[in-house]
N, C-alpha and C positions, 0 to 999 in steps of 0.2 A: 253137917249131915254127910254121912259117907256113902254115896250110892255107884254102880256098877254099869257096865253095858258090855255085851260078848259082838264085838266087828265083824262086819262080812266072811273073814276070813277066819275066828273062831277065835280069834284073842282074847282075853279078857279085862278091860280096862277099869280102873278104881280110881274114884275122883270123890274128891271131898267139899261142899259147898259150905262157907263159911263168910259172913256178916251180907251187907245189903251194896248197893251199889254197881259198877262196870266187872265183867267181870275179867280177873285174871289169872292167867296161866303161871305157874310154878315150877317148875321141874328141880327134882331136890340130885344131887352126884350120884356115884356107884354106888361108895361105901358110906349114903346117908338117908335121912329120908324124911319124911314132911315135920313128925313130931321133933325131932332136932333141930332142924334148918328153918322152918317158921312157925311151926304152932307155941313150945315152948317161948324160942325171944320173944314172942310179942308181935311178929310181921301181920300174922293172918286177922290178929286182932284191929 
């Protein structure tokens, strides 16, 4: 589930909740992004 939040200072942040358990943080490079780096391989699964 992909959901949103706009920071004090007016940014807008996008975060994607996927399966059950601790949760954890991702950060995908410059020239890449979540569906390459872990939804495709398998990681998020």
């Amino acid at each position: 589930m992909r959901e949103s939040f706009t920071t004090a200072d007016g940014i807008k942040l996008s975060y994607r909740v996927e399966g059950d358990g601790r949760p954890v943080v991702m950060l995908h490079g410059f020239l890449a992004n979540a569906r390459f780096n872990f939804i495709e391989p398998g990681i998020t699964a």
